[in-house]
MMTF fields as JSON, N, C-alpha, C and O atoms, coordinates in Angstrom:
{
  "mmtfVersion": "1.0.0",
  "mmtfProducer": "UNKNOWN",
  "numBonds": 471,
  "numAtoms": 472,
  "numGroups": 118,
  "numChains": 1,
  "numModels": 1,
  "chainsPerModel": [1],
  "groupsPerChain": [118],
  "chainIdList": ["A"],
  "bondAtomList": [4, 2, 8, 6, 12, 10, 16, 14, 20, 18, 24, 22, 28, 26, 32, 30, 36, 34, 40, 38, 44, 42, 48, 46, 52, 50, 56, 54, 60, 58, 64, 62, 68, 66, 72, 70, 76, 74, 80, 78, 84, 82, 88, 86, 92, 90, 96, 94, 100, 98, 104, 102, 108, 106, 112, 110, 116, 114, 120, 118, 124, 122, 128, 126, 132, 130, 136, 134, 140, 138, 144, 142, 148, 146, 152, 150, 156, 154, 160, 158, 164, 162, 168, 166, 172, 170, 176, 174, 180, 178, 184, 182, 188, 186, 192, 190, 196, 194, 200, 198, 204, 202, 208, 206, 212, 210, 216, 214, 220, 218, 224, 222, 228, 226, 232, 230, 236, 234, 240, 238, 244, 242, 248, 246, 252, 250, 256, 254, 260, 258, 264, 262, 268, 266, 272, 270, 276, 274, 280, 278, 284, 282, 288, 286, 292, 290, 296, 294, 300, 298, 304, 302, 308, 306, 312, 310, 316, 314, 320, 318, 324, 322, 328, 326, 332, 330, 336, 334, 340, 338, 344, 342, 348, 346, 352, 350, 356, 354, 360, 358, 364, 362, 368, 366, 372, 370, 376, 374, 380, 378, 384, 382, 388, 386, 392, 390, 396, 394, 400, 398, 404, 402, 408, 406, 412, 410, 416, 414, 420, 418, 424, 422, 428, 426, 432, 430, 436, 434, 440, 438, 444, 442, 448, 446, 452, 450, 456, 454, 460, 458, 464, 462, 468, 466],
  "bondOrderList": [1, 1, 1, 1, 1, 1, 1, 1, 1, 1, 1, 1, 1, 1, 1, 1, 1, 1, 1, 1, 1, 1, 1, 1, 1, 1, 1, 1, 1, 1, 1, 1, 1, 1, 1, 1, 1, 1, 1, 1, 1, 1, 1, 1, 1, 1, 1, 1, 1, 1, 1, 1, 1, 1, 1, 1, 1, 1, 1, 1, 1, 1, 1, 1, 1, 1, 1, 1, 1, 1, 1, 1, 1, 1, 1, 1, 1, 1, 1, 1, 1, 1, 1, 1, 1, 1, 1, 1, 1, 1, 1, 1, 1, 1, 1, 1, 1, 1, 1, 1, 1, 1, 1, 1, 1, 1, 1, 1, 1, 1, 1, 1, 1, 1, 1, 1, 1],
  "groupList": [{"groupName": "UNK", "atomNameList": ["N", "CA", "C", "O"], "elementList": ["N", "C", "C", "O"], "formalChargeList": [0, 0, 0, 0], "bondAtomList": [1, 0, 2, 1, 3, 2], "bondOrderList": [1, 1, 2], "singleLetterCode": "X", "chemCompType": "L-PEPTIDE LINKING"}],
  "groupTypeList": [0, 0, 0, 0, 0, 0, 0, 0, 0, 0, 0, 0, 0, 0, 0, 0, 0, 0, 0, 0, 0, 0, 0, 0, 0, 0, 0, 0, 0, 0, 0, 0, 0, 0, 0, 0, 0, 0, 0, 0, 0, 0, 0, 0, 0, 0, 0, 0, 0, 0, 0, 0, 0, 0, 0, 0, 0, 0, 0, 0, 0, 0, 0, 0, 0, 0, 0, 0, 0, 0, 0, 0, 0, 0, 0, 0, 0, 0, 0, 0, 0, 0, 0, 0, 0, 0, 0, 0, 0, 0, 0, 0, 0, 0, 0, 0, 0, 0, 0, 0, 0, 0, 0, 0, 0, 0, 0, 0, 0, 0, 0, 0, 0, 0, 0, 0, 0, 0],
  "groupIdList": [1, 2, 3, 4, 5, 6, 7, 8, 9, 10, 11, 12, 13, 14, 15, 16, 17, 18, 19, 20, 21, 22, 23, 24, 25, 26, 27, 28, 29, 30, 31, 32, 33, 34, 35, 36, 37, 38, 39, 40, 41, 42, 43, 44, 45, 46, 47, 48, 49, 50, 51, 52, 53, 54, 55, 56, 57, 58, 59, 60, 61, 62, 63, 64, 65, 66, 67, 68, 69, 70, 71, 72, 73, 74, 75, 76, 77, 78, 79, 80, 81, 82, 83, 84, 85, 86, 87, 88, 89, 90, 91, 92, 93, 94, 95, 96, 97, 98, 99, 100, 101, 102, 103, 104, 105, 106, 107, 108, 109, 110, 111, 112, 113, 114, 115, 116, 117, 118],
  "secStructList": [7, 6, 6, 6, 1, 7, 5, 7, 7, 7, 3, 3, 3, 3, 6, 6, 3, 3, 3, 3, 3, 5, 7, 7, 6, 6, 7, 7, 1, 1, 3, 3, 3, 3, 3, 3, 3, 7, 6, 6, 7, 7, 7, 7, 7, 3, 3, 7, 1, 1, 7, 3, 3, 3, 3, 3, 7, 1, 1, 3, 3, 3, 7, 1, 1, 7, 3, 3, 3, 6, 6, 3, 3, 7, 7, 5, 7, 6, 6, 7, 7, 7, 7, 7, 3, 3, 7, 1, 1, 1, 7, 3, 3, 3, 3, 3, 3, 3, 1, 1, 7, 7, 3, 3, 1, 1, 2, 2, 2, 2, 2, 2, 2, 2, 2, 2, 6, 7],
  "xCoordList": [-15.111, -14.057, -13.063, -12.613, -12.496, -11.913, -12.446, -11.746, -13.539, -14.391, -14.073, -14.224, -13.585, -13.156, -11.694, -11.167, -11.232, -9.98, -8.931, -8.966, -8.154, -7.697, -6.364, -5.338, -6.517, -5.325, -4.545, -5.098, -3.148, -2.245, -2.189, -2.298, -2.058, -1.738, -1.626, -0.769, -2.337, -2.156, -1.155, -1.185, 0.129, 1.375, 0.753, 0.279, 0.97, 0.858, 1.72, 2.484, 1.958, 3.447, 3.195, 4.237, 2.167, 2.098, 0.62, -0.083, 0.428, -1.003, -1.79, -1.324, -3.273, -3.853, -3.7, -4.442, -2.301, -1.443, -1.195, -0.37, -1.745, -1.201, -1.451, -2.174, -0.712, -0.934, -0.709, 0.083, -1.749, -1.635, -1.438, -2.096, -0.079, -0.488, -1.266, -1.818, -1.488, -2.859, -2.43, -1.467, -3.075, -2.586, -2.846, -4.002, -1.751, -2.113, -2.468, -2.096, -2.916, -3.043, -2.059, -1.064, -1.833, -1.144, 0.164, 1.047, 0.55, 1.773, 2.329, 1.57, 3.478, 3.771, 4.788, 5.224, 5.259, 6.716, 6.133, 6.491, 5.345, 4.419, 3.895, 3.304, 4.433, 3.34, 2.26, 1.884, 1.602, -0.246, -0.396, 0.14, -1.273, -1.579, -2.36, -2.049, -2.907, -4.058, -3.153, -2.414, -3.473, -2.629, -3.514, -4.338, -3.371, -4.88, -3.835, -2.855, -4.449, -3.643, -4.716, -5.726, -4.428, -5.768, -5.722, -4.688, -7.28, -7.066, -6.38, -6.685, -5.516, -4.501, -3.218, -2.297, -3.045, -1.168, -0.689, -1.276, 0.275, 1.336, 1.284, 0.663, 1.959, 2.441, 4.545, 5.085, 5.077, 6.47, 6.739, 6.328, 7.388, 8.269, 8.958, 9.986, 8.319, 9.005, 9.19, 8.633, 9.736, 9.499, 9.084, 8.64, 9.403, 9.123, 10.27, 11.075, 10.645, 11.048, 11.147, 12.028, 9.912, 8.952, 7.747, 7.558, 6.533, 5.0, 4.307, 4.33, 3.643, 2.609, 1.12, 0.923, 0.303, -1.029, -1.717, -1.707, -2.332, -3.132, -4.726, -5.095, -5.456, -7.151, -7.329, -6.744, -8.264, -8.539, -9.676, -10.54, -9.988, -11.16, -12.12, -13.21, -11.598, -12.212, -11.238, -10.017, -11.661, -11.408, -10.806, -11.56, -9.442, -9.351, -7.488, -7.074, -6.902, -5.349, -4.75, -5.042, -3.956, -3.693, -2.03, -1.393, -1.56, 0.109, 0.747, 1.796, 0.175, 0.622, 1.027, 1.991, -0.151, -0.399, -1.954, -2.639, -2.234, -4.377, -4.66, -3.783, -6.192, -6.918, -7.147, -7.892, -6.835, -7.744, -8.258, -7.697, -10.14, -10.807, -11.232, -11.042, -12.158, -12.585, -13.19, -13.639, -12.964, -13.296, -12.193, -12.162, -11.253, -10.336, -8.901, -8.369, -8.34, -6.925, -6.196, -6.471, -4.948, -3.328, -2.085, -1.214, -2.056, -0.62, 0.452, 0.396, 1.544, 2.863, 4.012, 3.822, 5.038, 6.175, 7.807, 7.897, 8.467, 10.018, 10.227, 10.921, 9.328, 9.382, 9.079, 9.344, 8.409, 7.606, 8.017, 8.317, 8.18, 8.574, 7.743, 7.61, 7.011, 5.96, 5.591, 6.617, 4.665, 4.522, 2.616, 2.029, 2.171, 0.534, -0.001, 0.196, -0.832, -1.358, -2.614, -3.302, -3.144, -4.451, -5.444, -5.039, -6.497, -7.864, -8.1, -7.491, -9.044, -8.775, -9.854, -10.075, -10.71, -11.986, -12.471, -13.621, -11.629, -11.842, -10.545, -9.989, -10.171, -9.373, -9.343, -10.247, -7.729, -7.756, -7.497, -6.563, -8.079, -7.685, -7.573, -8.367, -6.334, -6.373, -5.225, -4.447, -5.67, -5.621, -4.016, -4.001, -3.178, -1.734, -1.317, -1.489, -0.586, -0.05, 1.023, 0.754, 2.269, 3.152, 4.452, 4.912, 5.347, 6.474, 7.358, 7.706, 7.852, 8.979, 8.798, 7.832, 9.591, 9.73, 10.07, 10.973, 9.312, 9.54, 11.126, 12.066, 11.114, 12.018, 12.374, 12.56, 12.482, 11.891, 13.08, 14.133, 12.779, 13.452, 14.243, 15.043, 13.82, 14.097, 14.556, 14.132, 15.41, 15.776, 14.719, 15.019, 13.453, 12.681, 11.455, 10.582, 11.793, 10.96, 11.728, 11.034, 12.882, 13.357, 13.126, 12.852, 13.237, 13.193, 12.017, 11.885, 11.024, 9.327, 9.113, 8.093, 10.168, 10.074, 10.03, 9.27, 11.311, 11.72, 10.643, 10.217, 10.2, 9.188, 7.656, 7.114, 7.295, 6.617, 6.568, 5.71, 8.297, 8.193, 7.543, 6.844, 7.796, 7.39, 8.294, 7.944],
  "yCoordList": [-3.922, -4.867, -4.274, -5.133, -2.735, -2.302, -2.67, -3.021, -2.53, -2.677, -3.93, -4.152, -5.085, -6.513, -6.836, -7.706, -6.151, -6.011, -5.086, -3.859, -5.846, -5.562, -4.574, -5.173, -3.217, -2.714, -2.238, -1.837, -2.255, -1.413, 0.058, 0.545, 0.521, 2.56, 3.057, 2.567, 4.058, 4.335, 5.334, 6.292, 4.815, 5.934, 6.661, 6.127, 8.401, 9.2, 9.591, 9.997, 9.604, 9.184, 11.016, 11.648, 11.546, 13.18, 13.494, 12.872, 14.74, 14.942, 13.939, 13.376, 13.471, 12.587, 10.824, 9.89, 11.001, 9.488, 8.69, 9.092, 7.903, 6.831, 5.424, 4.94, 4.932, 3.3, 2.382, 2.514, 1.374, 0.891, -0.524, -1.236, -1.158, -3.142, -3.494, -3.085, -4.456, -5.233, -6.236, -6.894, -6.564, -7.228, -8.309, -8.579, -9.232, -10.689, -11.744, -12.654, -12.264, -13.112, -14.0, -13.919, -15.116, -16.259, -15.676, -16.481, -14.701, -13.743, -14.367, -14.55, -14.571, -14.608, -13.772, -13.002, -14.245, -13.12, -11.765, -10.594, -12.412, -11.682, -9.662, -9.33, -9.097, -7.911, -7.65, -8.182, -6.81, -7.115, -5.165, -4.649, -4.802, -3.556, -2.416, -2.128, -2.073, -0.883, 0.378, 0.951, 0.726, 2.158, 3.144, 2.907, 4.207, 5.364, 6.468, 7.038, 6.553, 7.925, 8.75, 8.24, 9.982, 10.738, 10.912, 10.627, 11.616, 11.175, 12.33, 13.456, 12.3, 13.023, 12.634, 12.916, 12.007, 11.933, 11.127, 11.008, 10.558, 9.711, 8.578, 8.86, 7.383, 7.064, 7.201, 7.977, 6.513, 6.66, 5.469, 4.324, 5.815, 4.748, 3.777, 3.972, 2.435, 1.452, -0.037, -0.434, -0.45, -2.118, -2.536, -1.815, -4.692, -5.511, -6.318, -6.009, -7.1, -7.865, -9.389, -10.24, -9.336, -10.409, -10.222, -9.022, -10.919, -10.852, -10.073, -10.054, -9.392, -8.348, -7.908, -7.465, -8.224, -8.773, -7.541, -7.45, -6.568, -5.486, -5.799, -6.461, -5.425, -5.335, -4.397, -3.907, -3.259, -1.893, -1.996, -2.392, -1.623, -1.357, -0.447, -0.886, 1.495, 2.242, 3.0, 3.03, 3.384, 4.237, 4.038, 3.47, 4.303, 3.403, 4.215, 5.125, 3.663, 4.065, 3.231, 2.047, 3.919, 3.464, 3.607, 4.658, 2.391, 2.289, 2.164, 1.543, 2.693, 1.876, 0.731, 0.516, -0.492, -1.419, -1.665, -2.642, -0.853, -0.405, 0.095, 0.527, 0.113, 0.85, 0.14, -0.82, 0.244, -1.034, 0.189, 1.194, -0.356, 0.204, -0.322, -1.538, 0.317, -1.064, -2.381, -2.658, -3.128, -4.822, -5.55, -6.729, -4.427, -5.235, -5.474, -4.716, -6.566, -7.301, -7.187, -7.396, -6.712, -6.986, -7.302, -6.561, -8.637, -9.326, -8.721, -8.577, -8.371, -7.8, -8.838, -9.813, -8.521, -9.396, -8.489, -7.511, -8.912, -8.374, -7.584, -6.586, -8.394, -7.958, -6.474, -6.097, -5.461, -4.914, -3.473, -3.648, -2.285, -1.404, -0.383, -0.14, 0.461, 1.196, 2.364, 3.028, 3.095, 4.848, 4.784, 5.306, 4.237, 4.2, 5.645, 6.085, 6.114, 7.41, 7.053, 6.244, 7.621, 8.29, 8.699, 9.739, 8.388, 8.754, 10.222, 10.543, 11.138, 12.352, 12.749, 13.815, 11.371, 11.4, 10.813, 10.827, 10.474, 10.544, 9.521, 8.949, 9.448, 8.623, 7.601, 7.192, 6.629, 5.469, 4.701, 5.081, 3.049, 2.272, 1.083, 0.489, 0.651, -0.355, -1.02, -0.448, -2.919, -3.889, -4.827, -5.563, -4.335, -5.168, -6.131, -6.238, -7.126, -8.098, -8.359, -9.1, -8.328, -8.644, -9.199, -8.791, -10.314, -11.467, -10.725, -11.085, -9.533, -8.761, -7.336, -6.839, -6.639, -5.187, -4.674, -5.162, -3.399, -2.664, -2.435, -2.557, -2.075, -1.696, -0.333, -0.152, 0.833, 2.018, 3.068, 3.396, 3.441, 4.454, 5.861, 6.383, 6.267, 7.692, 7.65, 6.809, 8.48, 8.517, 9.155, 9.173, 9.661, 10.11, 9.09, 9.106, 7.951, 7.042, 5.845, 5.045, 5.773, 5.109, 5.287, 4.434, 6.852, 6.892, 6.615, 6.019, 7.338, 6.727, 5.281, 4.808, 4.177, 3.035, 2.53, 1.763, 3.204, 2.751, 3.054, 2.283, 4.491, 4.872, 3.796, 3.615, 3.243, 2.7, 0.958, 0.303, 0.481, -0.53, -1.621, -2.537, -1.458, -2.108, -2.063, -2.734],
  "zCoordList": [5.474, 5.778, 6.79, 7.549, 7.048, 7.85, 9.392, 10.342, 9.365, 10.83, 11.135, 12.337, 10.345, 11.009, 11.085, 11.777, 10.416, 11.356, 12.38, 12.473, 12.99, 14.438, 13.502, 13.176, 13.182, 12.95, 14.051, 15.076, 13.901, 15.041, 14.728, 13.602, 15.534, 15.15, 14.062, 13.328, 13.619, 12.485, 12.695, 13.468, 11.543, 11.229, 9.856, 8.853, 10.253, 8.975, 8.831, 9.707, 7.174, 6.449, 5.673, 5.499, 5.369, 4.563, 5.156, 5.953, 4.431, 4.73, 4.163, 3.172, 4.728, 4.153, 4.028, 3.722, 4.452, 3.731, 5.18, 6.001, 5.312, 6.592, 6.204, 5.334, 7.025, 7.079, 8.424, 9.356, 8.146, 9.437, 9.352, 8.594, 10.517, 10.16, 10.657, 11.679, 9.922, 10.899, 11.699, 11.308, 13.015, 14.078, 13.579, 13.254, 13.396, 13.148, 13.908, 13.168, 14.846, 16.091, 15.579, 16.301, 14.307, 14.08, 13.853, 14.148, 13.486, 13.598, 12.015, 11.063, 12.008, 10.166, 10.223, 11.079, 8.519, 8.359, 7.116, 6.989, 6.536, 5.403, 6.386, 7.413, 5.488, 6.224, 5.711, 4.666, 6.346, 6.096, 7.082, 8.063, 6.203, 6.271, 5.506, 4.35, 5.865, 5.25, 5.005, 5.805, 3.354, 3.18, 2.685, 1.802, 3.21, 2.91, 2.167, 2.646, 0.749, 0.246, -0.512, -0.997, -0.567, -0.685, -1.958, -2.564, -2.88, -4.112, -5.013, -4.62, -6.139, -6.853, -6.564, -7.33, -5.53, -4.76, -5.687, -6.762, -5.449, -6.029, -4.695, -3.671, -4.847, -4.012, -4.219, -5.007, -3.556, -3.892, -4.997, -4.807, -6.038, -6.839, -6.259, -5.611, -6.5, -5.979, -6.681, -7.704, -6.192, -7.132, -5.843, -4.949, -5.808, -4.822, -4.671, -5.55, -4.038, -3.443, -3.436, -3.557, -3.25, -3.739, -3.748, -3.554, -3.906, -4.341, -3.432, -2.202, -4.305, -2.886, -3.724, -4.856, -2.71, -3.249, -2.553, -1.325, -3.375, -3.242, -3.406, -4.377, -2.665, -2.562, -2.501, -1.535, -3.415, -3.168, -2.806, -3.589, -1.367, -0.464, -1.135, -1.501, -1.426, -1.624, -2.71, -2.555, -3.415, -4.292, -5.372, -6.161, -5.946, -7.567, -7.664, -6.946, -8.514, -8.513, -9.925, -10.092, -10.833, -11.87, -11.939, -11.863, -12.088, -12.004, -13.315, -13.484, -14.132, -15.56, -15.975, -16.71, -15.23, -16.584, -16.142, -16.446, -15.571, -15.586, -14.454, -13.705, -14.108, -13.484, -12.254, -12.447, -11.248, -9.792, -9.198, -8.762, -9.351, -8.364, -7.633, -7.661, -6.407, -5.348, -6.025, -7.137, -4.698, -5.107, -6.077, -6.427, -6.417, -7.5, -6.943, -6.132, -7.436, -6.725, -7.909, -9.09, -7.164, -7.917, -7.536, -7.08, -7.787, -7.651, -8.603, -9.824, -7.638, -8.212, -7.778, -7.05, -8.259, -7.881, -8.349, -9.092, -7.926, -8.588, -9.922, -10.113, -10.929, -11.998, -12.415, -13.557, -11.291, -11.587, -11.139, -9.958, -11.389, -10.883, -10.974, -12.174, -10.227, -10.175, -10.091, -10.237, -9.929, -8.996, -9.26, -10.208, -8.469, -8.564, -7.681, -6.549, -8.969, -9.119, -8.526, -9.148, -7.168, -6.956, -7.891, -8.411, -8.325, -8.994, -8.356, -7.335, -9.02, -8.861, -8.087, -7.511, -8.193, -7.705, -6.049, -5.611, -5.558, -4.009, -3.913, -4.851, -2.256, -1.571, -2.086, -2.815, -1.67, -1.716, -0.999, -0.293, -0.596, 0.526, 0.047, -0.682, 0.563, 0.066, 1.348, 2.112, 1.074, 2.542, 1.373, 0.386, 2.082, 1.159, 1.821, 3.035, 0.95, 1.663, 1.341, 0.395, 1.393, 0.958, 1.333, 2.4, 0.457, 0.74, 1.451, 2.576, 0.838, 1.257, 1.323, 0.744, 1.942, 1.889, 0.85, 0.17, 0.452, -1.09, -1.36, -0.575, -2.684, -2.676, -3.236, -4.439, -2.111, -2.694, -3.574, -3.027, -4.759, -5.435, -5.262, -6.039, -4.128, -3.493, -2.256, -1.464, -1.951, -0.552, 0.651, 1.845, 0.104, 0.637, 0.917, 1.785, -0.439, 0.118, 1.002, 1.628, 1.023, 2.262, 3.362, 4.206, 3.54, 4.834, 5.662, 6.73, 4.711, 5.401, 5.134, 5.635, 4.178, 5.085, 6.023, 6.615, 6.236, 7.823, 8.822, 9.683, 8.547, 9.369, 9.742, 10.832, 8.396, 8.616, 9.07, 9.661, 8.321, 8.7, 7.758, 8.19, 6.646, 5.826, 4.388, 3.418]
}
């Protein structure tokens, strides 16, 4: 599924860890983007905003309230506040979509918001 879409540059956010948006032709306010984190990491603690709809391409990540491995989808929303753990057993990729910008816990994860723009 990566091979069909038109991503823009990939920004790397740590070792291993990048993400890229995907070029939208119809354009939109929603962001849309591929996030690669390698397997054991963390991602940063965050909630939402509003709704953000995860597809895990490759590999598998458990946020405490279950397991998404590839082929599997998870809708989040406001309600929800997070820190999704890497599987120990290879990379993860996954194609996000989401209403609003996170809302991140750390000042360390702010700042690589900004960086990334999302």
């Amino acid at each position: 599924i990566l091979s069909s879409l038109k991503l823009n540059r990939r920004r790397w956010l740590a070792p291993g860890v990048w993400m890229a948006p995907v070029d939208l032709q119809a354009g939109g306010d929603d962001l849309v983007y591929v996030l690669r984190v390698p397997a054991g990491a963390r991602t940063f603690s965050h909630g939402h905003s509003g709704r953000e709809f995860t597809t895990v391409l490759k590999g598998s990540y458990d946020d405490g309230t279950g397991v998404f491995a590839a082929g599997d989808f998870q809708e989040t929303d406001a309600a929800l506040d997070h820190q999704p753990v890497i599987s120990d057993d290879g990379d993860c990729i996954c194609l996000i979509v989401s209403e609003a910008p996170m809302k991140m816990h750390s000042r360390l994860g702010r700042l690589a918001q900004l960086y990334m723009n999302v």
